[in-house]
N, C-alpha and C positions, 0 to 999 in steps of 0.2 A: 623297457617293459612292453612297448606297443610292437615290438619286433618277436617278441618270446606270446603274446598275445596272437599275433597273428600265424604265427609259426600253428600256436596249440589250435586254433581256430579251421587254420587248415587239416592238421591231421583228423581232428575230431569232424569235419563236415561228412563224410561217408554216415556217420554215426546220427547226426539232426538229419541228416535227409532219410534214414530208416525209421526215426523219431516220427516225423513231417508228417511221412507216408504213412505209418501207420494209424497216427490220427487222422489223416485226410479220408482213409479207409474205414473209417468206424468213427465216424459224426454222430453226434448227439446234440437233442435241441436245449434249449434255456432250460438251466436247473433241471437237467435230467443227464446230468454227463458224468453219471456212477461210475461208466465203467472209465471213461478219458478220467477222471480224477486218478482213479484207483492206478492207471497206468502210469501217471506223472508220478505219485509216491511212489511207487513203484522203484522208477527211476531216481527219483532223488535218493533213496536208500542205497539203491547200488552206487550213490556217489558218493557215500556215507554222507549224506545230508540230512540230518533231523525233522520231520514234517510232523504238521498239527494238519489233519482230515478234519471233514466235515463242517466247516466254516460257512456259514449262509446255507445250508446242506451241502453243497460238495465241494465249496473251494478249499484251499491248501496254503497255510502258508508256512516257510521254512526258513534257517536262520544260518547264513553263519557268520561263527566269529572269526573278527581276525586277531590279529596279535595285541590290539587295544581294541578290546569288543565294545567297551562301552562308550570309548572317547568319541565316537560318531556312528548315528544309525542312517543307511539310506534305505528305501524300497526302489524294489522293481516289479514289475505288475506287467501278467499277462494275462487275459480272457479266452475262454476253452469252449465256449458253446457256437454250434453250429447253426444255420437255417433252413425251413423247410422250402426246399429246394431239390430239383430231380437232376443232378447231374447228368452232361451229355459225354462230357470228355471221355475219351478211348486212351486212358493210361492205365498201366497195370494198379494202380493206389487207387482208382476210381470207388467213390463211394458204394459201398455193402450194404449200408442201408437203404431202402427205397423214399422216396421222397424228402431227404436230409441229405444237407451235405454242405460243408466249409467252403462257404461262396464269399466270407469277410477277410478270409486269410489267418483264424485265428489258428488255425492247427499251425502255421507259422509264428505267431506269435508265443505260442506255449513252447513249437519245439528250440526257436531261439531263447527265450528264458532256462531252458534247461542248458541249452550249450551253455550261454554265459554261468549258469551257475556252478556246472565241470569246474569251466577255467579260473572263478573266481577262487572256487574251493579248492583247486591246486596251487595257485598265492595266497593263500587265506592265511599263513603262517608271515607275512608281510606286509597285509591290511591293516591300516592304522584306526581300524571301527567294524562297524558289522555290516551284513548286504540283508535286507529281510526280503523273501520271495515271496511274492503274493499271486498266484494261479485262482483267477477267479470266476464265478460262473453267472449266464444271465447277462452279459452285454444286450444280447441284442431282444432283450422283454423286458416291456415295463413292471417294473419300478427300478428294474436294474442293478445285477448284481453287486455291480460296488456300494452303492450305497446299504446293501444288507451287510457286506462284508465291513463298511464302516461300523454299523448299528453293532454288530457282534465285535468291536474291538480292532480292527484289523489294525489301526495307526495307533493301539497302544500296544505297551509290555511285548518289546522297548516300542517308542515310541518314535518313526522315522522324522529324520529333520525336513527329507523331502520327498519325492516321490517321479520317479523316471517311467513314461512306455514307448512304446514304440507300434507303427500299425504297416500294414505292406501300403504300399503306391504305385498300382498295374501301370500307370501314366507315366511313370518314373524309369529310367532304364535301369536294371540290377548293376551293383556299384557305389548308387549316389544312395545321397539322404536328403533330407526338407526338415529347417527348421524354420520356425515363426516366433517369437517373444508378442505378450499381450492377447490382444482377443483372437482366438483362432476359429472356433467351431461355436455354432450355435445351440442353445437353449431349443429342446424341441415337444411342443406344444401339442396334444391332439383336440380339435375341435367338434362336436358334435351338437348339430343345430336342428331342430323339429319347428315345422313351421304348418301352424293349425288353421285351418279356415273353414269354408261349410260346401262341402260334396254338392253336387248336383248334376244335371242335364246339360251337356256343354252348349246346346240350342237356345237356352233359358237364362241365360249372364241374370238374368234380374233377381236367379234365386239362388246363388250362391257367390262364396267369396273366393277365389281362388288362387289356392296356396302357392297354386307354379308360379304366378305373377308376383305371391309378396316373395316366394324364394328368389328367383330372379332382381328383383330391387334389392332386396339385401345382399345377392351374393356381387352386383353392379358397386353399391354403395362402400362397402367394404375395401372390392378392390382401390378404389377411386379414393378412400381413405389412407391405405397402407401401400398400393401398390404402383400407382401412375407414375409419380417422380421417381423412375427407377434411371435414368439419361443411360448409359451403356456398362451401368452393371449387374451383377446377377442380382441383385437385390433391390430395395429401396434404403433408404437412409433415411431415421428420426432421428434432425440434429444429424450426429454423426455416428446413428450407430444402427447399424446393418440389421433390415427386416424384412423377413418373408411372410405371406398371409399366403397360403394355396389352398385353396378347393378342390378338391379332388372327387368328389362322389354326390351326385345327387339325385333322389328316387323321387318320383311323384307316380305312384302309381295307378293311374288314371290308363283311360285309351282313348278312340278319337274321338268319343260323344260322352266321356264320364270325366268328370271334376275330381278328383280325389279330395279325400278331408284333410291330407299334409302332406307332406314333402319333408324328407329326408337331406342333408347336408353335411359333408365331414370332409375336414381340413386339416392343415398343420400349422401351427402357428409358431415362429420360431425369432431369433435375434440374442443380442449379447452386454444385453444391460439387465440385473434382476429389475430395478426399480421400473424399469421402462418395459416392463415383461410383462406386470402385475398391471401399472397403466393402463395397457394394451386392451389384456387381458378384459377390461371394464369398458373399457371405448367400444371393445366388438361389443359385448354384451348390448348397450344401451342402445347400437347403432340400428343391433337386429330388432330388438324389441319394441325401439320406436318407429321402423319400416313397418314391423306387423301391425300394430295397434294402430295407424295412421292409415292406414289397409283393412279395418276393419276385420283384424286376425289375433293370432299369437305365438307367441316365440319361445322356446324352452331353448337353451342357450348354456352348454355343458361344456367346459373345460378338463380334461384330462393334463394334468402338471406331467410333464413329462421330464426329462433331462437338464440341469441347469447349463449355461453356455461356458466353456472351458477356455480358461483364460491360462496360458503360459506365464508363468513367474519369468520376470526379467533375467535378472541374476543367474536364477537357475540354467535359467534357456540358452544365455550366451555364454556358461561356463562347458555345458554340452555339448555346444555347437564346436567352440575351440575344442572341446577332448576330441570330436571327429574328422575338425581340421588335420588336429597330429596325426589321427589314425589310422585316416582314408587318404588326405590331400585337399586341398583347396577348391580343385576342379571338381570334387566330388560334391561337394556341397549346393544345396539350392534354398533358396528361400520362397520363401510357403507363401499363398495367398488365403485368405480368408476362407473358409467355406460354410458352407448353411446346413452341412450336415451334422449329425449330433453324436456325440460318442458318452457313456455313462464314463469314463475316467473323469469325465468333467466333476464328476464329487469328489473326487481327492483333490480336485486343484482349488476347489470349495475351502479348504481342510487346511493344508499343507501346499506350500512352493511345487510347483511340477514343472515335469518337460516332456509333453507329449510330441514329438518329432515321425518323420515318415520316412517307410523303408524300400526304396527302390527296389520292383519286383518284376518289372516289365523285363520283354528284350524284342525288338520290333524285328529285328533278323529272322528270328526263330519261330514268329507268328504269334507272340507270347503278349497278346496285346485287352486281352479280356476284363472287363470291369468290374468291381466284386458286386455279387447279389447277383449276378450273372451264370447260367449254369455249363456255362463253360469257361471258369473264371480258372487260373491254373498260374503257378508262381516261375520262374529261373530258379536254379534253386540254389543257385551261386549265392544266392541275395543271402539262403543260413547262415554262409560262412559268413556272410557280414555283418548279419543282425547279430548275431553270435557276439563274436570278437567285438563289435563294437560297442554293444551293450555292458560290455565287462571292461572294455576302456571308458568309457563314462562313467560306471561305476568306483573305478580305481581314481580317476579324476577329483571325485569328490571326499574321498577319503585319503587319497595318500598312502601311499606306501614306504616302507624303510627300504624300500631296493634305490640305489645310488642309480640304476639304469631311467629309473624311472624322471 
């Protein structure tokens, strides 16, 4: 079966790379991707694939059966929104739109769920369960499209047993893949901190209280809380579980003889334990508040819940992993480090077992080495044929087929 997969994979890639392109060509941002929805039905229709529109407003999800539809349901899940972002690149696909444009690789991710749902729906009469496709929108804005797509049902009727994605990896050469079992990607937090004190004449210290000074001890104290014992990793460790605290922006608008009455603060705050999120979460609060009020100031101290931290199911991850051993080879395979960056699939893995794995996009020959969020971020495009085909070998993995090849 991984031989007639790969075969179909190959013919069909001329066909995901016009897919690719033409969403890479007409980007749309979060929850505004009317027209990329409409073109994905679009496309499942002409694969006789049955789709349900308008899920969360524009996601899509579709179904098919195989030859025991009910006896097992998997999903496969892809994300369709772009960011605002002014493409540089000089390809003929380059973004139509002006300031938007697929700098996460999701127009790869949707046009691989469609190849694989070609190939599965041409074995779908040898599937021992059903594949449910979930095209989602809003990755990359808060509150995050999956979790809407959750709220409106997406994991019931039927109700998947697990839940597979996959995301590009510019760092990764096209070919391979990256899998991780357990804690993968982080929990992502936004922080926003106001810090009040009393204006004045910067010649005059005896008649005001100034806010740059309690901002500066808080944003000192902080780090020195969650960040110091970081020894030579990207993060810090509580106990054993990986945390970031960044500060990234801070305004005191004052000038060289005026005190300003506050100061502005905003950060991320991120890691992979809930309980130890919500801990967190209270230790900055009290740490800022007792800096200002000891400072003879005040603290408003605003947590925005962002993303929870996305945990790979065991089971699932290393049944995956082996489907891409059979599919790709051994030497294709990599294993994944941690990262502190956050992805909204993290709520199906909340939900249901998953296997969020990464899809070698790079090729350092060709110059093809760009990072995503980057406005000259651009994929190999070999990588379709692989995301493709081996999204539809993992999927058959899990259900089983009556093909004796298999």
């Amino acid at each position: 079966m991984n031989a007639q997969i790969k075969k179909l994979a190959g013919e069909l890639l001329p066909e995901i790379i016009s897919i690719r392109r033409h969403l890479h060509a007409h980007p749309e941002l979060s929850f505004k991707e009317f027209n990329t929805s409409a073109y994905i039905a679009a496309k499942l229709s002409e694969y006789g694939i049955p789709a349900v529109t308008g899920i969360a407003g524009t996601g899509i999800s579709a179904l098919i059966e195989g030859k025991n539809p009910s006896k097992k349901v998997i999903a496969l899940r892809a994300d369709m929104d772009a960011l605002p972002i002014q493409e540089k690149n000089k390809v003929s696909y380059c973004s139509t739109n002006p300031g938007i444009m697929h700098a996460c690789g999701h127009d790869v991710h949707s046009a691989c769920l469609l190849g694989a749902a070609f190939i599965l729906n041409r074995f779908k009469n040898e599937l021992e369960g059903s594949v449910k496709l979930i095209f989602q929108p809003g990755e990359e804005l808060l509150p995050g499209g999956a979790s809407l797509m959750i709220k409106a049902g997406i994991l019931e009727n039927p109700k998947p047993s697990l839940i597979i994605g996959q995301h590009v990896q510019p760092n990764m050469e096209v070919g391979k893949v990256g899998f991780r079992s357990g804690m993968y990607m982080a929990s992502t937090d936004e922080i926003y901190i106001t810090v009040k004190g009393k204006g004045g004449h910067a010649a005059m210290p005896h008649t005001y209280i100034s806010p740059l000074l309690i901002a500066s001890e808080i944003i000192t104290s902080l780090d020195k809380e969650f960040m110091t014992e970081r020894g030579d990793k990207p993060y810090a460790l509580h106990h054993t579980i990986p945390t970031v605290l960044a500060l990234g922006k801070i305004i005191g608008n004052g000038s060289t003889n005026v005190i300003p009455d506050e100061v502005k603060i905003e950060g991320t705050f991120r890691t992979m334990d809930e309980k130890w999120r919500k801990e967190a979460q209270q230790k900055m609060k009290r740490i800022a508040e007792d800096v200002a009020t000891k400072r003879g100031g005040s603290c408003e101290f605003l947590i925005a819940d962002g993303y929870p931290y996305l945990e790979n199911d065991g089971p699932t991850t290393t049944q995956a992993k082996q489907a891409a051993i059979s599919y790709l080879g051994k030497e294709s395979i990599e294993d994944l480090d941690i990262r502190m960056t956050g992805e909204d699939f993290s709520f199906y893995t909340h939900h249901i077992p998953a296997c969020f794995y990464r899809l070698g996009t790079g090729n350092v020959s060709r110059g093809i080495t760009s990072n995503v969020h980057s406005n000259t971020f651009d994929i190999d495009e070999q990588a379709l044929e692989t995301g493709s085909g081996l999204m539809a070998a993992i999927a058959m993995s899990f259900l089983g087929t009556s093909s004796k090849n298999y």
